[in-house]
C-alpha positions in Angstrom: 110.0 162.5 45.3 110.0 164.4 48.7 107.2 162.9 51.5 106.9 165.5 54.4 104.7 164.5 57.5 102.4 161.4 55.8 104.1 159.2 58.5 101.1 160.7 60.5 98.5 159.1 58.5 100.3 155.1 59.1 99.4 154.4 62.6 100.7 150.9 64.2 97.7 149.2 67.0 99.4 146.2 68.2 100.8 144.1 65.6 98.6 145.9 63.3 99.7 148.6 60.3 96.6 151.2 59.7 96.9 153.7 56.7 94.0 156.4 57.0 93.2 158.4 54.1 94.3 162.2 54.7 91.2 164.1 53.6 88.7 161.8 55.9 90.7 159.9 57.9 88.9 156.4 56.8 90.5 153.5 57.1 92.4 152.8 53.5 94.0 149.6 54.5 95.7 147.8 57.1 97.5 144.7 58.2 99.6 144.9 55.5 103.4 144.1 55.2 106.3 145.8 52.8 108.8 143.6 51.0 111.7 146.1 50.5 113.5 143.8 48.1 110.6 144.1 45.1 111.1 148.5 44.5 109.4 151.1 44.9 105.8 151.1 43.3 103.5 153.9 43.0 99.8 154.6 42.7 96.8 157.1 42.8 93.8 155.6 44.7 90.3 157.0 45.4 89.3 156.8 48.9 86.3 154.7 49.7 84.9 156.8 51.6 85.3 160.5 50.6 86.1 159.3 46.9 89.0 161.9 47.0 92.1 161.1 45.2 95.2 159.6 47.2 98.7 159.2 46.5 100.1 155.9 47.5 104.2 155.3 47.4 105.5 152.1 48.7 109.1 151.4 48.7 110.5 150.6 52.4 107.7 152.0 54.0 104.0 153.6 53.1 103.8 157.2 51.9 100.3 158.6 51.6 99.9 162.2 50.0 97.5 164.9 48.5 98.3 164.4 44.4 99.2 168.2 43.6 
């Protein structure tokens, strides 16, 4: 699975992690921490606030993508 430019949608404030969603920019989640050890996991979630659907792939770091 190929991830081009979603880096730009995890945005680090401080000691905090912020992952906006890429249709609407809302905040998705944040303050969160990877454990690289558990695998990758993989997920489609709706955005809270544009209800669009998201891509989520976590393995050493956050991917966020348009679902095709």
């Amino acid at each position: 699975m190929e991830h081009t430019d979603d880096h730009k949608f995890i945005s680090k404030r401080g000691l905090s992690k912020i992952a906006n969603c890429p249709h609407c920019r809302g905040v998705l989640f944040k303050n969160f921490t990877i454990d690289a050890a558990t695998g990758e996991v993989s997920f489609i979630m709706r955005c809270p606030h544009c209800q669009k659907n998201i891509v989520v792939t976590i393995n050493d770091e956050v991917h966020l993508r348009i679902p095709e």
